[in-house]
VEXDO-101609 format. One record per residue (C-alpha): residue in three letters; x, y, z; residue number from 1. Coordinates in steps of 0.02 Angstrom, whole numbers, padded with zeros to 5 digits. Example, Ala and Ser with C-alpha at 12.3 -4.5 7.8 and 13.67 -1.06 7.14 Angstrom:
2
site aa=ALA	x=00615	y=-00225	z=00390	i=1 $
site aa=SER	x=00684	y=-00053	z=00357	i=2 $
This chain:
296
site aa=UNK	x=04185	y=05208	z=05899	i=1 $
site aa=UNK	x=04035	y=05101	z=05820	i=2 $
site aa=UNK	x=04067	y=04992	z=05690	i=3 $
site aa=UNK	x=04027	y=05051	z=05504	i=4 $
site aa=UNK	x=03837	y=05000	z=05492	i=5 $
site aa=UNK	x=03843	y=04960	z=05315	i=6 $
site aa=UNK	x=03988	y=04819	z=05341	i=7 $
site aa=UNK	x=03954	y=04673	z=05465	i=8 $
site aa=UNK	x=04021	y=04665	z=05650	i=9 $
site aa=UNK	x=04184	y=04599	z=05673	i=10 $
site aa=UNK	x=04209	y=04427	z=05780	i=11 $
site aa=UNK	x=04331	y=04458	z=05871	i=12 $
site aa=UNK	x=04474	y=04316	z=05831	i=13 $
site aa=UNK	x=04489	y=04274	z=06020	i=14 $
site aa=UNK	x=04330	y=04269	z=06089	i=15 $
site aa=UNK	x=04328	y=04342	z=06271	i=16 $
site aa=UNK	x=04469	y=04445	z=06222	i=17 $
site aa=UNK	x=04403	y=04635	z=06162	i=18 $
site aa=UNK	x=04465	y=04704	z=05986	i=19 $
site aa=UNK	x=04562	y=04845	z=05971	i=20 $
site aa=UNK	x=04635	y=04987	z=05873	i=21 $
site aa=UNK	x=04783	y=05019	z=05786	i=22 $
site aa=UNK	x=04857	y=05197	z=05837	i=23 $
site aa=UNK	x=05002	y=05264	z=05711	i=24 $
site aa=UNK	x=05066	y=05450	z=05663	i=25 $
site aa=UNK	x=05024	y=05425	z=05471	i=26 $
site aa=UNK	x=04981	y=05264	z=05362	i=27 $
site aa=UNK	x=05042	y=05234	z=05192	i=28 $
site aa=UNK	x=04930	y=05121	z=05049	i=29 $
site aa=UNK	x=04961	y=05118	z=04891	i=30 $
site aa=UNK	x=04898	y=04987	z=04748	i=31 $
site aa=UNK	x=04733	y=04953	z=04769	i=32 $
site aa=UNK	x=04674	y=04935	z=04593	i=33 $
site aa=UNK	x=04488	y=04977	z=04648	i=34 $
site aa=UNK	x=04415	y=04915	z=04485	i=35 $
site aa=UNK	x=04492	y=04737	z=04477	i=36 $
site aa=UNK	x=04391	y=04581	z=04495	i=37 $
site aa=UNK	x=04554	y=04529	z=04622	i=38 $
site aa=UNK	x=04564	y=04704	z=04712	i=39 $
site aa=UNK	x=04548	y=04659	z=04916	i=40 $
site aa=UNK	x=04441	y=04815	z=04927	i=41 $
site aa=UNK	x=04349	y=04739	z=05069	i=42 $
site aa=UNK	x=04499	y=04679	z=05175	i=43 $
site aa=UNK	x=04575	y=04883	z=05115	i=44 $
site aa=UNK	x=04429	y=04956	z=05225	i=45 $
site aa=UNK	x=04424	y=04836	z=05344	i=46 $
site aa=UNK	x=04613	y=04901	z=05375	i=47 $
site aa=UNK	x=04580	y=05099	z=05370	i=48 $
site aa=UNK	x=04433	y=05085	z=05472	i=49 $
site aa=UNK	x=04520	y=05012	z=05609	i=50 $
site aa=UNK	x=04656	y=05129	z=05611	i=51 $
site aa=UNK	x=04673	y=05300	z=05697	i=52 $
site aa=UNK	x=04778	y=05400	z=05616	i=53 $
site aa=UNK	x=04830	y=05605	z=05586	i=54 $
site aa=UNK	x=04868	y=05573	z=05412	i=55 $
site aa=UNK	x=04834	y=05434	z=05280	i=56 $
site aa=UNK	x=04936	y=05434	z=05123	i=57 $
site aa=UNK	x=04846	y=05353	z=04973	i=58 $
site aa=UNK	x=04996	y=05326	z=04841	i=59 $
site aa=UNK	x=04951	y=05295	z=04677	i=60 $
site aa=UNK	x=04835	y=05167	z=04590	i=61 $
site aa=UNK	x=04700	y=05181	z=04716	i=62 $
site aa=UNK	x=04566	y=05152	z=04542	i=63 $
site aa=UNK	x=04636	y=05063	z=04414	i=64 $
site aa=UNK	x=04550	y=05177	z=04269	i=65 $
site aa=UNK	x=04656	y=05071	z=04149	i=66 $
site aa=UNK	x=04534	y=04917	z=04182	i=67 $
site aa=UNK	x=04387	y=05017	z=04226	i=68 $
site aa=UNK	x=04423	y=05092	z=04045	i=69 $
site aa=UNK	x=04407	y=04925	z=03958	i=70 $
site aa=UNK	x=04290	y=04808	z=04077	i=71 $
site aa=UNK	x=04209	y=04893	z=04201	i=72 $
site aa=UNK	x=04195	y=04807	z=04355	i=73 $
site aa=UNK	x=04144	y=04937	z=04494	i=74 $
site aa=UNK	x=04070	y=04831	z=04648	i=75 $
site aa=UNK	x=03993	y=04906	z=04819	i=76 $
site aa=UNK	x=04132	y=04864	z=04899	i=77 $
site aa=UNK	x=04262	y=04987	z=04805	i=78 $
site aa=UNK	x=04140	y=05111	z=04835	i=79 $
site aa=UNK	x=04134	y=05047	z=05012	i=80 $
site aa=UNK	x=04320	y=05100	z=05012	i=81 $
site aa=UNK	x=04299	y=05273	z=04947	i=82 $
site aa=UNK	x=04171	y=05310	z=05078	i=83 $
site aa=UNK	x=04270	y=05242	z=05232	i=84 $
site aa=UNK	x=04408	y=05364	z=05156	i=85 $
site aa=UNK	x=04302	y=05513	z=05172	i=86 $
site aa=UNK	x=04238	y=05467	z=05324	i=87 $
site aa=UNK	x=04381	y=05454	z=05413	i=88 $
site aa=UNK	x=04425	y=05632	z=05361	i=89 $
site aa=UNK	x=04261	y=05703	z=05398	i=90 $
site aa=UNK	x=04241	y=05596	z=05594	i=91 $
site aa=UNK	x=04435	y=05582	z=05643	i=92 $
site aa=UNK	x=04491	y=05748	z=05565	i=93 $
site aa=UNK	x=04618	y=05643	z=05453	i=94 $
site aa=UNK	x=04735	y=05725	z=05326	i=95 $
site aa=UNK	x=04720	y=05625	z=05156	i=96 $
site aa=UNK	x=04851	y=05636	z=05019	i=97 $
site aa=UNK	x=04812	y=05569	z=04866	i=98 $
site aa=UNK	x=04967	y=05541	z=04759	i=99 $
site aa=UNK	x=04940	y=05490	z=04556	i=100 $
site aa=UNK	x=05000	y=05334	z=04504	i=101 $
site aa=UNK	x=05025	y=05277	z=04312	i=102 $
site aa=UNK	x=04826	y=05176	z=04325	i=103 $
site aa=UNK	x=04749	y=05332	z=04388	i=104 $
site aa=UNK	x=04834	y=05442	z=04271	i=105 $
site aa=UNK	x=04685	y=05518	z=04227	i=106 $
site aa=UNK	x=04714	y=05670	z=04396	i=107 $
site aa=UNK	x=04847	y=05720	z=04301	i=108 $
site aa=UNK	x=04724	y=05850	z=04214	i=109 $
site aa=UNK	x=04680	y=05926	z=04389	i=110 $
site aa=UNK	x=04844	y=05931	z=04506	i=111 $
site aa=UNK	x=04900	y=05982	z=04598	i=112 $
site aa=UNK	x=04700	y=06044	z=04711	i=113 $
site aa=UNK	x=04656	y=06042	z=04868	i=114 $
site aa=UNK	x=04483	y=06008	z=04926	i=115 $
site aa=UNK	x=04455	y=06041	z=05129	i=116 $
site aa=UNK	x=04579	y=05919	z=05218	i=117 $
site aa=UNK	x=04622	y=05833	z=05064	i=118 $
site aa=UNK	x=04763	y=05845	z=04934	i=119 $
site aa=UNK	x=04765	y=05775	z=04780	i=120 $
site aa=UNK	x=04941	y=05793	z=04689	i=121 $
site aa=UNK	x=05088	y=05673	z=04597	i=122 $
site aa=UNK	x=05247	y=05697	z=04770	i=123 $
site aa=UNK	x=05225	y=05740	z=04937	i=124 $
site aa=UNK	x=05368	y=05785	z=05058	i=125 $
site aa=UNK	x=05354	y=05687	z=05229	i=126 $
site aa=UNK	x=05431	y=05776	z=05352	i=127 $
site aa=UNK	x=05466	y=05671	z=05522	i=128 $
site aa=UNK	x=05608	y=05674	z=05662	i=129 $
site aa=UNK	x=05739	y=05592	z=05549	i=130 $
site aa=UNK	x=05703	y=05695	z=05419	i=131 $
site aa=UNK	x=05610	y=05717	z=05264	i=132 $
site aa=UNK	x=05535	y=05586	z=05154	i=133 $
site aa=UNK	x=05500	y=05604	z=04989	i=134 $
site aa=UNK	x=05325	y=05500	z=04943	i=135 $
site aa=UNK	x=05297	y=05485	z=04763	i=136 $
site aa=UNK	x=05213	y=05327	z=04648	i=137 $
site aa=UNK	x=05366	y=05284	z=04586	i=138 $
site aa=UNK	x=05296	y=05247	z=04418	i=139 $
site aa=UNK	x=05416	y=05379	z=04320	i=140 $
site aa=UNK	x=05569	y=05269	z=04367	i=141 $
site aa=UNK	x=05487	y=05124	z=04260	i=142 $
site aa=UNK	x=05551	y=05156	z=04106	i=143 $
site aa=UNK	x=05411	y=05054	z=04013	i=144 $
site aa=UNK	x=05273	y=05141	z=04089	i=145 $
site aa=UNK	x=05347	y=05312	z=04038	i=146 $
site aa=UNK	x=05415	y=05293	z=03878	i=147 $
site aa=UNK	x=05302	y=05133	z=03811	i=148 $
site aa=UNK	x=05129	y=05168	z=03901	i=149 $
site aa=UNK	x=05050	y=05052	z=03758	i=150 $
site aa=UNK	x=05203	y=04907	z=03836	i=151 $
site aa=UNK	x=05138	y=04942	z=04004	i=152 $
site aa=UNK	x=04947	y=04931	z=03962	i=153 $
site aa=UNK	x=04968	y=04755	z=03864	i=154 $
site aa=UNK	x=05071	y=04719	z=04033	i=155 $
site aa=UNK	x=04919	y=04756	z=04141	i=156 $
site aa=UNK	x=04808	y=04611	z=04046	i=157 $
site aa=UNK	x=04938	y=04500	z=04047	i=158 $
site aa=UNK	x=04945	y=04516	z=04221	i=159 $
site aa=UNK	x=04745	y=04530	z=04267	i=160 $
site aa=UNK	x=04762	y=04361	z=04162	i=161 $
site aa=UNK	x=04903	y=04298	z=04268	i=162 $
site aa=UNK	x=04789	y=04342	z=04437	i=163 $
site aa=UNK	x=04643	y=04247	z=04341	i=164 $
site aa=UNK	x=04732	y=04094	z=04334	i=165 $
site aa=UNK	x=04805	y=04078	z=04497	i=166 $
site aa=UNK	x=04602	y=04119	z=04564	i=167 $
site aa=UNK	x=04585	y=03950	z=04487	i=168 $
site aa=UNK	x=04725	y=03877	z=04561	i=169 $
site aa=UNK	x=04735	y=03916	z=04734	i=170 $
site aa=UNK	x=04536	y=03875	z=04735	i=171 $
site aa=UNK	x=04608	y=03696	z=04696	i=172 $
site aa=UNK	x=04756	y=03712	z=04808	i=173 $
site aa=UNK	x=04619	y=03753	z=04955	i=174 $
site aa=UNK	x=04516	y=03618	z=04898	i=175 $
site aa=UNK	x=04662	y=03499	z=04957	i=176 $
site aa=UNK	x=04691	y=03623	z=05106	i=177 $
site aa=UNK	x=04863	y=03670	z=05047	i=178 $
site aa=UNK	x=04894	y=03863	z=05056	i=179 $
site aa=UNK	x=04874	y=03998	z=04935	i=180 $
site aa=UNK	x=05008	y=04029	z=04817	i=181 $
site aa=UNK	x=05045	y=04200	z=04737	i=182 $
site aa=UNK	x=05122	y=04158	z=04532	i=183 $
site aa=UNK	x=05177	y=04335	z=04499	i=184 $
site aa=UNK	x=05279	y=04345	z=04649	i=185 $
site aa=UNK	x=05353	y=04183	z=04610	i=186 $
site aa=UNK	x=05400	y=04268	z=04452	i=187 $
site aa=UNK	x=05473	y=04416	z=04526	i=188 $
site aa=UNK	x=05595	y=04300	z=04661	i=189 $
site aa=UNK	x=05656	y=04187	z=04528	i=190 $
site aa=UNK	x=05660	y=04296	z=04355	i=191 $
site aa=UNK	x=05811	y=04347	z=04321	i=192 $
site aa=UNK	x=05751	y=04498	z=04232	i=193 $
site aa=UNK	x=05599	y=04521	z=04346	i=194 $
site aa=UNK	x=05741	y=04568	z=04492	i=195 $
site aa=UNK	x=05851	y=04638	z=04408	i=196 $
site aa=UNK	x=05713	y=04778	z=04386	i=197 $
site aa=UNK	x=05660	y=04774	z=04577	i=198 $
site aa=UNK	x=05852	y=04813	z=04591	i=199 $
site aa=UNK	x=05883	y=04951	z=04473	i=200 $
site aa=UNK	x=05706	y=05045	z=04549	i=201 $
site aa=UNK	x=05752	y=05057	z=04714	i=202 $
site aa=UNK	x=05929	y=05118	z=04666	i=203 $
site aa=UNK	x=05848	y=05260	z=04549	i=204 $
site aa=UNK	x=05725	y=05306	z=04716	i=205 $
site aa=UNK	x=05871	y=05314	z=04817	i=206 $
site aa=UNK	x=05968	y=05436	z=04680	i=207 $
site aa=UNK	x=05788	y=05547	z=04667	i=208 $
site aa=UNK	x=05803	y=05554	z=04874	i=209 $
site aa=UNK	x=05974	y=05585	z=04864	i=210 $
site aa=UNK	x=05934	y=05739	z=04735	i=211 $
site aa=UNK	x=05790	y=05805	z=04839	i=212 $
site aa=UNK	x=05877	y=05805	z=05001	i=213 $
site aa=UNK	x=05781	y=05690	z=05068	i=214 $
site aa=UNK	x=05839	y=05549	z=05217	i=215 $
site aa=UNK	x=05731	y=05422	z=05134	i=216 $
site aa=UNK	x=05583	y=05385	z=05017	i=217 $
site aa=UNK	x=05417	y=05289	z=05000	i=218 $
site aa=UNK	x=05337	y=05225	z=04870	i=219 $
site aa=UNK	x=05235	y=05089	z=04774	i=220 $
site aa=UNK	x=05195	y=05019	z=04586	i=221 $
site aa=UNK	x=05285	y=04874	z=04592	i=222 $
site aa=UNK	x=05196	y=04764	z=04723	i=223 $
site aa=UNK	x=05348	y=04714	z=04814	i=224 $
site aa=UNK	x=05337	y=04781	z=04986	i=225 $
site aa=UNK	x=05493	y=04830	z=05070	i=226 $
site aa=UNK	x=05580	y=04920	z=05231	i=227 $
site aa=UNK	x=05772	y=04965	z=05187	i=228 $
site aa=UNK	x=05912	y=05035	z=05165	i=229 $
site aa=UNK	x=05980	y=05063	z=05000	i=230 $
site aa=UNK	x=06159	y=05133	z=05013	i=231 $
site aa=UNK	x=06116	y=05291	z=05143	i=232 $
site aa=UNK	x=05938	y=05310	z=05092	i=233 $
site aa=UNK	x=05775	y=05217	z=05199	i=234 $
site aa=UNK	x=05685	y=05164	z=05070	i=235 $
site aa=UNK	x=05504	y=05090	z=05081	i=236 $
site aa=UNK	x=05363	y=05022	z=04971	i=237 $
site aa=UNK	x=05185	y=05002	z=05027	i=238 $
site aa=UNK	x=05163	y=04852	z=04915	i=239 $
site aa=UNK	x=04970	y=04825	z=04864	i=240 $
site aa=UNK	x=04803	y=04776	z=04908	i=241 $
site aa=UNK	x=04792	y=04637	z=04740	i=242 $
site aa=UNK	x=04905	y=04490	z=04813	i=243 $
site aa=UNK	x=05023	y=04555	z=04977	i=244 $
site aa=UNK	x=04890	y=04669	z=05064	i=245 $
site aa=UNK	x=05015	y=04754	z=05167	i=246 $
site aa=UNK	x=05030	y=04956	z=05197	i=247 $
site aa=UNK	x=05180	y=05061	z=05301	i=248 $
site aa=UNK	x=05143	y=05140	z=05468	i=249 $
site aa=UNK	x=05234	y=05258	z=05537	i=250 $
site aa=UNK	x=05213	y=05261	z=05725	i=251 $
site aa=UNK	x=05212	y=05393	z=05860	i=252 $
site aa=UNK	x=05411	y=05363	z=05919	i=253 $
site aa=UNK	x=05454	y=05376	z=05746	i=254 $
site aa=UNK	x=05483	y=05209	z=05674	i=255 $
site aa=UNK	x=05403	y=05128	z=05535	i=256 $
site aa=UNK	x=05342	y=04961	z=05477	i=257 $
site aa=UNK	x=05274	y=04891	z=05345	i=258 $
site aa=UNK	x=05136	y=04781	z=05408	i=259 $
site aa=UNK	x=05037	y=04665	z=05325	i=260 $
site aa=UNK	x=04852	y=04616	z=05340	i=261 $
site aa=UNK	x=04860	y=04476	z=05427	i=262 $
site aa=UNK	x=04964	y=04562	z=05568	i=263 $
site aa=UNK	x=04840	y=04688	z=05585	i=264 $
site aa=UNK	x=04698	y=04575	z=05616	i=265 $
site aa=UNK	x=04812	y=04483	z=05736	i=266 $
site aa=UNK	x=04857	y=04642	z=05830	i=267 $
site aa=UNK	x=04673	y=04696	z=05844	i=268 $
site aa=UNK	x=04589	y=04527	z=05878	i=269 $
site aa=UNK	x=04481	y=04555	z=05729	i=270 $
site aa=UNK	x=04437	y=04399	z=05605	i=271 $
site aa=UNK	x=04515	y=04419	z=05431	i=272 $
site aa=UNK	x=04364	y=04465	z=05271	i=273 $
site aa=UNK	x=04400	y=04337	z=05133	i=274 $
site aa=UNK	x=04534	y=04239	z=05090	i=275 $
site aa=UNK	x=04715	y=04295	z=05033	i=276 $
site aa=UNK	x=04889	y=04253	z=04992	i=277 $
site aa=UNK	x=05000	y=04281	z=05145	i=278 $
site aa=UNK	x=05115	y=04396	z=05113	i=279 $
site aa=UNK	x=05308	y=04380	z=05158	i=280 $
site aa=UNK	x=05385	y=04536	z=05234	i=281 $
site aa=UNK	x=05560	y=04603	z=05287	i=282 $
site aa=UNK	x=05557	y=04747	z=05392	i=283 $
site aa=UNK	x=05750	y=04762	z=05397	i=284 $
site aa=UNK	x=05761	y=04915	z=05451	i=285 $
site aa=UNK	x=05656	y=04920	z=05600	i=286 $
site aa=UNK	x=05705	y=04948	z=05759	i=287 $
site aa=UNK	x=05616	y=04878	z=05897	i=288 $
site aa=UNK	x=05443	y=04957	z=05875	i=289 $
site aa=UNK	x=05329	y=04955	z=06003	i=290 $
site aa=UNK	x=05135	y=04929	z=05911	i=291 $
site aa=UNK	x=05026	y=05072	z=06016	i=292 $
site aa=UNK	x=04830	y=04991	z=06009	i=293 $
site aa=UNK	x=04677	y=05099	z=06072	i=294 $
site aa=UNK	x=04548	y=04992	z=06157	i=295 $
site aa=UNK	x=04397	y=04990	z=06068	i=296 $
């Protein structure tokens, strides 16, 4: 398949060495915040395009209306994204889910609808070989966002103020060619409170999987990507597309992974777009995946 002619051809990171394709049963993104001056919508496309898939799974926060709301900030290459989305439903015949999240709140007025091959509603059951996975946000189990939405907002500009800062920051960290460094998820490893919360979420997923009769769950909103087990339930989060840039495949055998960016563009001998914080991922639960690639 031609590249997209509107983005530039990708070097391939090897040269004499072709790029590939990723092939996987159903992708999982959540947290793209299209929108935000420090959403990775480029590297987001640059990920879907190069992807075949039967069904993609876009869960929650996709547009951050919250910031669009207040700031604006719409660029060509969000709308890039939203096109490569479409696209890949109308050339590969790919089922899209689109699943609310507490930024995009606005869909709450028209779900659940259904519009050709595409869904738009707030859960989706997964149904797979182990059994069935419940997909959802996950933004009811944060009890801010649901019971203090004016909290949650005053949370968001902290935290676009937070990613402003470290911009600045790891520009002068690369200046001295040290790595980027992600603040936020330094705050999350060593605030108490800040895990405490990553804690008690997963163990209310696991109780609403439990509930539903489900044999695990995936979800996003809190930009900590994961691959589980929490007590009997596989629990997974897609993490984002501000700082991590990873997303969960689920492959052909019936495994899944969460992978991140940078192992993408390793697997398909593709260069990287921009620059980015590399993310740090357990896939704990994983069990000896073999990553199918389609030759380009």
């Amino acid at each position: 398949m031609p590249e997209d002619p509107e983005e530039p051809s990708d070097a391939p990171a090897i040269p004499g060495k072709n790029k590939t394709k990723l092939r996987a049963r159903t992708v999982f993104i959540s947290d793209v915040h299209l929108g935000m001056p420090d959403c990775k919508a480029a590297q987001a496309s640059h990920f879907i395009r190069n992807i075949h898939c039967d069904k993609l799974v876009l869960n929650g926060d996709i547009i951050d209306v919250w910031h669009l709301k207040r700031l604006g900030g719409w660029s060509k290459a969000h709308t890039h994204f939203i096109r490569t989305v479409l696209k890949k439903m109308e050339k590969e015949n790919t089922q899209i889910i689109y699943l609310r999240g507490n930024h995009d709140d606005i869909l709450d007025r028209f779900i659940p609808i259904q519009l050709d091959n595409f869904l738009i509603t707030d859960e989706h059951i997964h149904k797979t070989r182990r059994g069935d996975y419940l997909v959802v946000h996950g933004d009811g189990f944060d009890h801010v966002t649901t019971n203090h939405p004016w909290i949650a907002k005053l949370g968001g500009i902290g935290y676009n103020l937070l990613l402003r800062i470290n911009r600045a920051y790891n520009w002068y960290r690369r200046v001295r060619g040290k790595e980027s460094f992600s603040l936020s998820r330094w705050v999350k490893l060593k605030v108490k409170s800040a895990v405490s919360f990553v804690g008690k979420y997963e163990e209310q997923l696991q109780e609403l999987a439990k509930a539903k009769g489900c044999k695990g769950i995936i979800c996003g909103h809190i930009h900590s990507p994961a691959n589980k087990l929490v007590g009997e339930t596989h629990y997974l989060n897609s993490g984002d597309w501000v700082e991590s840039l990873t997303a969960i495949m689920e492959y052909d055998n019936g495994e899944f992974e969460v992978i991140t960016y940078d192992q993408f563009c390793e697997r398909t001998n593709r260069e990287p777009k921009g620059d980015a914080v590399v993310a740090e991922v357990s896939n704990e639960n994983i069990l000896g995946v073999e990553n199918v690639t389609v030759p380009m």
